[in-house]
N, C-alpha and C positions, 0 to 999 in steps of 0.2 A: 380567382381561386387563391386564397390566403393561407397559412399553416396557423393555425391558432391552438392553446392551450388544451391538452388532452382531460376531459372532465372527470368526476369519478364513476359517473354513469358510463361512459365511455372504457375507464379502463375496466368496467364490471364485464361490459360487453368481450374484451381483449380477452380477458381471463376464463369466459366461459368459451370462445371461442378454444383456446390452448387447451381446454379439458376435454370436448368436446372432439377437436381433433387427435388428440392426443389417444383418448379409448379407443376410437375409429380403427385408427391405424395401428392401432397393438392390437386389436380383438382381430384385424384380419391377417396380419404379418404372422400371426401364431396360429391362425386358422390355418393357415396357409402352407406354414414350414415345419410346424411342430417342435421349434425350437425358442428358446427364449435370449439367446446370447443377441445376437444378430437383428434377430425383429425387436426386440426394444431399443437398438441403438438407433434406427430404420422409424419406429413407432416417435420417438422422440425427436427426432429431425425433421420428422414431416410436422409433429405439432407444432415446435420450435419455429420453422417456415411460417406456417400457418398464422401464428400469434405476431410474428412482426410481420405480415403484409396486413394483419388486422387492424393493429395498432399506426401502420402507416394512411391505411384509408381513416380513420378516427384522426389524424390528424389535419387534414383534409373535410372534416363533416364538423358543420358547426355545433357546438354542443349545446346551445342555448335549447332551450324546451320550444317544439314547436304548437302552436297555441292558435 
């Protein structure tokens, strides 16, 4: 297992993944407390999380097309 080059298909992956988390976790932080201070700081450290464990597995996955 090698760390090779992040593609741009790859970083599309990373990006939808941070959006994705990102909604998740502020649609239910505000479900949840009825506040907006606290659950977006909360909403955005979980996507923040999210986005660099994705981008670490993506470095780890080879990017070549598989065919």
């Amino acid at each position: 297992m090698s760390i090779t080059p992040i593609t741009k298909e790859q970083w599309v992956k990373v990006a939808k993944a941070l959006a994705y988390a990102f909604v998740s976790a502020f649609v239910v932080a505000l479900g949840a407390s009825g506040e907006l201070s606290k659950s977006a700081i909360a909403a955005a450290a979980v996507a923040g999380v999210n986005a660099v464990l994705v981008a670490c597995k993506q470095l780890f996955t080879d990017g070549e097309p598989q065919g």
